[in-house]
C-alpha positions as CSV (number, residue, x, y, z in Angstrom):
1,X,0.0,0.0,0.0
2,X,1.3,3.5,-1.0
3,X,1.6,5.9,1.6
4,X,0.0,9.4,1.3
5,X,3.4,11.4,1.6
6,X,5.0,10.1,-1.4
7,X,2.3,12.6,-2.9
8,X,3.1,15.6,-1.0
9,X,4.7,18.3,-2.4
10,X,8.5,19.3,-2.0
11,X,8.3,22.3,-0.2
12,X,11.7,24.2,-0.5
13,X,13.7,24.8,3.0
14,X,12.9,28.1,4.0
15,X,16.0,30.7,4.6
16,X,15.6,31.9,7.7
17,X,17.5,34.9,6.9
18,X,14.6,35.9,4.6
19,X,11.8,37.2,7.1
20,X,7.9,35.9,6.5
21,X,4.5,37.4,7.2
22,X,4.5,40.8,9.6
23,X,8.4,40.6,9.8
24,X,8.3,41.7,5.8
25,X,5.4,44.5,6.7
26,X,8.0,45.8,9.6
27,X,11.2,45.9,8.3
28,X,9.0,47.8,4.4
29,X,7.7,50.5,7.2
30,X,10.5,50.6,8.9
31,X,13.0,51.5,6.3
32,X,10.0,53.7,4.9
33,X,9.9,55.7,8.5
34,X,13.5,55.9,8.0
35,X,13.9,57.4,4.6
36,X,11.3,60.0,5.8
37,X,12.9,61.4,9.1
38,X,15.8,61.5,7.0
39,X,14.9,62.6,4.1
40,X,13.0,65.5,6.5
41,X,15.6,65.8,9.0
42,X,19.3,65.5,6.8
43,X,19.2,69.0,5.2
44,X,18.8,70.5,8.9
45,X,21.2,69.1,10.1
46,X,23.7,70.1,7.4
47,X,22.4,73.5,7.6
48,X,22.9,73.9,11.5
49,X,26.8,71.8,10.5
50,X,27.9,74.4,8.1
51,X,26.6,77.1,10.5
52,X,29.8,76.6,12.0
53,X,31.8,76.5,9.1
54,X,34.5,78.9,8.4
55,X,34.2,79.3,4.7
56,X,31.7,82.0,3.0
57,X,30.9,79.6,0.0
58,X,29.7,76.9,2.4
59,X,31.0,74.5,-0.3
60,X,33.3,72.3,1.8
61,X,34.2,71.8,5.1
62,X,37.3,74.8,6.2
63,X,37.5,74.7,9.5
64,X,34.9,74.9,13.0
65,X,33.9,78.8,13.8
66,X,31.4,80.8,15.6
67,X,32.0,84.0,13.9
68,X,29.0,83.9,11.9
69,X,26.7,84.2,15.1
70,X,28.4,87.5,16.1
71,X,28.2,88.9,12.8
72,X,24.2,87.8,12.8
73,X,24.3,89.7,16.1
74,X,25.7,92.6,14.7
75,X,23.7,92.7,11.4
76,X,21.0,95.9,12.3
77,X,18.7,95.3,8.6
78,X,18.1,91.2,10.2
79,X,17.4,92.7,13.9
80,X,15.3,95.2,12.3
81,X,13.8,92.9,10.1
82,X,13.5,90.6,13.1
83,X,11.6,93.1,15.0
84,X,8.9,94.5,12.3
85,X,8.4,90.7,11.9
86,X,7.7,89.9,15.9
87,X,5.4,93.3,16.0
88,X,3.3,92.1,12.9
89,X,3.1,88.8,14.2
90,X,2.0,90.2,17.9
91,X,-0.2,92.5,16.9
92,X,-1.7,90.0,14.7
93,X,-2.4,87.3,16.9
94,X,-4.0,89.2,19.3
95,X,-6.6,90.4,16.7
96,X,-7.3,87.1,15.1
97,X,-7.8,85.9,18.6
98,X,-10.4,88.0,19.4
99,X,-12.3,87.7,16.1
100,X,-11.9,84.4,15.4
101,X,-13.2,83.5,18.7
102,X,-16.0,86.2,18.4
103,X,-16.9,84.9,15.1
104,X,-17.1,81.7,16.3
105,X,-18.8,82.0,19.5
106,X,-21.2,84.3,17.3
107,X,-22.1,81.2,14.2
108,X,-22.7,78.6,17.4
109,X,-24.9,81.2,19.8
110,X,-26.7,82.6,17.8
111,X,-28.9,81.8,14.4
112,X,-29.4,84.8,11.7
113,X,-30.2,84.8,7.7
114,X,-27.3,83.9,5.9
115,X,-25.7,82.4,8.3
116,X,-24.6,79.6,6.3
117,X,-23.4,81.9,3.6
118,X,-20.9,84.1,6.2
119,X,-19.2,80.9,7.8
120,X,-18.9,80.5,3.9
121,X,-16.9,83.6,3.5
122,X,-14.8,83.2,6.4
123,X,-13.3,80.3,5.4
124,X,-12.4,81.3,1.9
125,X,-8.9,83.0,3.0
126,X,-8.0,79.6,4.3
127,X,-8.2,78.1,0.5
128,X,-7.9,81.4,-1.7
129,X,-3.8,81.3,-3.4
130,X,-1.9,83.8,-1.2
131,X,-0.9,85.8,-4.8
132,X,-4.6,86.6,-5.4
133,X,-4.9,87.8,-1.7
134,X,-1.9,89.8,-2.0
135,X,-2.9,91.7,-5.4
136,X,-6.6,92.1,-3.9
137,X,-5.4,93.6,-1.0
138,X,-3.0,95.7,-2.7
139,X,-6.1,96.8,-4.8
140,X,-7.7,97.4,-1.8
141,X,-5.4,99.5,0.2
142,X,-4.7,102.0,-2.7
143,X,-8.2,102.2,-3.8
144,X,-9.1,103.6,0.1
145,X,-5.4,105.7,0.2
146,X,-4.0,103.7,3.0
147,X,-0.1,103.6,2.5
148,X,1.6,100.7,2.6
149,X,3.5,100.0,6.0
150,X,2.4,98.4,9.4
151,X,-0.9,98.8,9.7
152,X,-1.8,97.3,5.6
153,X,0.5,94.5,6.5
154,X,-1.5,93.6,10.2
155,X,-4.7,93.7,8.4
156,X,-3.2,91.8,5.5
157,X,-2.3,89.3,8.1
158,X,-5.2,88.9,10.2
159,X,-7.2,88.4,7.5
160,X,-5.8,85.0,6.8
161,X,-4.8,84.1,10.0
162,X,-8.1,84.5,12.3
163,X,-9.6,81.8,10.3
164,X,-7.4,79.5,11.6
165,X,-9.0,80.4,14.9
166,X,-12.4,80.4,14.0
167,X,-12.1,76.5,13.3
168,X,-10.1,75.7,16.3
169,X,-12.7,77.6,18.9
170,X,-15.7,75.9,16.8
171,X,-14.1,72.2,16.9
172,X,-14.1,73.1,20.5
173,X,-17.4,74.5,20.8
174,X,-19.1,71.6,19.1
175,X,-18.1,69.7,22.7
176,X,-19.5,72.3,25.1
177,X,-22.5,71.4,27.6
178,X,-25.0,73.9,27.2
179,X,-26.0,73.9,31.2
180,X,-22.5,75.1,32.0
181,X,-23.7,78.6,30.5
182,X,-27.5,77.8,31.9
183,X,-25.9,77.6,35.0
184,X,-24.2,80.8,34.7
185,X,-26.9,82.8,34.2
186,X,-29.4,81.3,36.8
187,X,-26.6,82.0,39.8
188,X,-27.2,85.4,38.5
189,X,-24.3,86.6,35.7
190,X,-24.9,88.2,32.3
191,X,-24.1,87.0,29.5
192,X,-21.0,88.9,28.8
193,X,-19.6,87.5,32.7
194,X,-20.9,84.0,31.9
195,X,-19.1,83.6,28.1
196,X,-15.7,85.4,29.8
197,X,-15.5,83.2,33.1
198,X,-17.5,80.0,31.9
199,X,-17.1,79.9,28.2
200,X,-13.6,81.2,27.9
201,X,-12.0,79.3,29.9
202,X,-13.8,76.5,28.4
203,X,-12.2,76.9,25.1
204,X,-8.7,78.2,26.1
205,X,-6.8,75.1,24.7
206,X,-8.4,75.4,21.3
207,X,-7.3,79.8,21.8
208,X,-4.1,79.0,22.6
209,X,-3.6,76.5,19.6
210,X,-4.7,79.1,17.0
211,X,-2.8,82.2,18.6
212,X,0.1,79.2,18.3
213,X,-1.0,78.8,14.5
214,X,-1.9,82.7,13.8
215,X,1.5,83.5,15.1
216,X,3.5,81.0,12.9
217,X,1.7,82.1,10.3
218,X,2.1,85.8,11.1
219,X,5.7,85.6,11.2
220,X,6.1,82.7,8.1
221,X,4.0,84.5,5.9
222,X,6.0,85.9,2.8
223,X,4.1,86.2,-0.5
224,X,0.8,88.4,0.9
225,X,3.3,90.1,2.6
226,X,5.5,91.3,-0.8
227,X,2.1,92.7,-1.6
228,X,1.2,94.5,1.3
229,X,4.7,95.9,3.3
230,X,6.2,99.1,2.7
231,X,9.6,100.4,3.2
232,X,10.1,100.3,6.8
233,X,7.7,97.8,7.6
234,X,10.4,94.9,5.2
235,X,10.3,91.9,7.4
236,X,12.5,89.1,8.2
237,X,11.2,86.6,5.1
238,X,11.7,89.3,3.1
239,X,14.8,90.2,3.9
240,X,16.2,86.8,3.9
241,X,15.0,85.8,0.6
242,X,16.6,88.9,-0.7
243,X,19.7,87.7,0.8
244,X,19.3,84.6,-1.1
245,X,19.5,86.0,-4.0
246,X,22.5,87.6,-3.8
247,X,24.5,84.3,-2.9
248,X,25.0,82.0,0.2
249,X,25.6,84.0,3.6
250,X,26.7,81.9,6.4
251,X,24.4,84.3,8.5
252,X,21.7,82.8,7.5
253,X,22.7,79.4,8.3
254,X,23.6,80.7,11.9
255,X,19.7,82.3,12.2
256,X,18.1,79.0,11.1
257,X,19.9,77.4,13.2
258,X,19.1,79.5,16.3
259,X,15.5,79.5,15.2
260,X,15.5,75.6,15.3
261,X,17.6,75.7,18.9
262,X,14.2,78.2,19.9
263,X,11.9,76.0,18.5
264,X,13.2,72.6,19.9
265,X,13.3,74.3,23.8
266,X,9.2,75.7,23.4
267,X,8.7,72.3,22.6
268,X,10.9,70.4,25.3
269,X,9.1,73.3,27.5
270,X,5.9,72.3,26.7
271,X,6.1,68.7,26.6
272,X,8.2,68.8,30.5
273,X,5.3,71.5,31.5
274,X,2.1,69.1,30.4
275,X,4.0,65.9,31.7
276,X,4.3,68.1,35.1
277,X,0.5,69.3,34.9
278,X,-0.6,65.6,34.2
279,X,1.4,64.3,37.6
């Protein structure tokens, strides 16, 4: 009688330096992870290198240096570029704050016609190409006389940035118990000392988060800006892409850099401050 396994296939040996199954769907996303961080993460890291390199070309590697920080220090257009740039961004979040979470405490309160239509209308500088806000703005601001300088360039600003806002505060508001505000006014308070001391406080993560956003924005922003600055109000995208230009300055490389030491402390900061609230 013939026994069943002389029919069995021949299975080849399996290598077992080829990995099988969810070993192949690690080691794909894995090396797919990988090529992102780095593909993200290299050119930083070369910038902040040759931030320290002694050569103007920045071509090759001269020798380690720290002059190009003093001269940054030292360089009064980037300061003053710096500073228009911090006071535009200031002054702008603090008006998108207050609108966007007017507006937004307005469209959930409260029901008018065309409603619909205005949260519309809001949201169209969100997904409108920043060229055709800059030239409509420009046409704006000379059609009603206003020269160009810091006051264009706020409202120029705000007008993209509050938006950003709006959604945050209404995300939030879309969560909110309507008896904490009921309960508000029955102990006695009007509805201008019920939204500041109940609501407010309510929705200060998702204000925080877009005066964060506005901010970045604010002080990011660079083609509305071309449009809308004057003279003295230049700020410091502007001036650095001008810089550009001209050739490669090592400055530069030393004020990304510090911006990226800034930006990696907030967030160490923040992340040591909310581990600290949490315990």
């Amino acid at each position: 009688m013939t026994s069943s396994n002389e029919f069995a296939p021949v299975l080849p040996a399996r290598r077992w330096w080829l990995p099988r199954g969810p070993a192949i769907q690690r080691v794909f996303f894995g090396t797919w992870t990988a090529g992102v961080f780095a593909f993200l993460y290299i050119p930083i890291l070369l910038l902040v290198f040759y931030s320290f390199n002694d050569s103007k070309l920045n071509l090759q590697w001269v020798g380690f240096t720290t002059k190009w920080y003093g001269l940054l220090l030292q360089n009064e257009v980037l300061i003053r570029a710096f500073q228009n740039s911090l006071i535009v961004a200031c002054v702008t979040t603090v008006l998108s704050v207050v609108i966007g979470t007017s507006a937004a405490w307005l469209l959930y309160r409260y029901r008018f016609p065309a409603q619909q239509t205005l949260g519309l209308l809001i949201f169209i500088p969100m997904v409108m190409p920043e060229v055709l806000m800059g030239v409509s703005l420009l046409v704006l601001f000379v059609n009603l006389g206003l020269p160009l300088g810091y006051t264009t360039l706020i409202i120029a600003h705000t007008t993209f940035c509050f938006p950003f806002v709006l959604v945050g505060v209404q995300a939030r508001l879309q969560g909110i118990d309507p008896a904490l505000e009921e309960a508000a006014l029955d102990l006695g308070a009007t509805p201008l000392k019920a939204f500041w001391l109940v609501i407010v406080p309510y929705l200060m993560p998702a204000i925080i988060a877009g005066a964060l956003m506005a901010f970045t924005l604010s002080f990011d922003e660079y083609i509305v800006t071309v449009f809308t600055s004057g003279a003295d109000s230049q700020t410091l995208p502007l001036k650095v892409y001008g810089m550009v230009r001209v050739g490669l300055n090592p400055q530069l490389n030393a004020l990304s850099t510090l911006f990226i030491g800034a930006t990696a402390l907030l967030v160490i900061a923040s992340q040591v401050f909310s581990r600290n609230k949490s315990t």
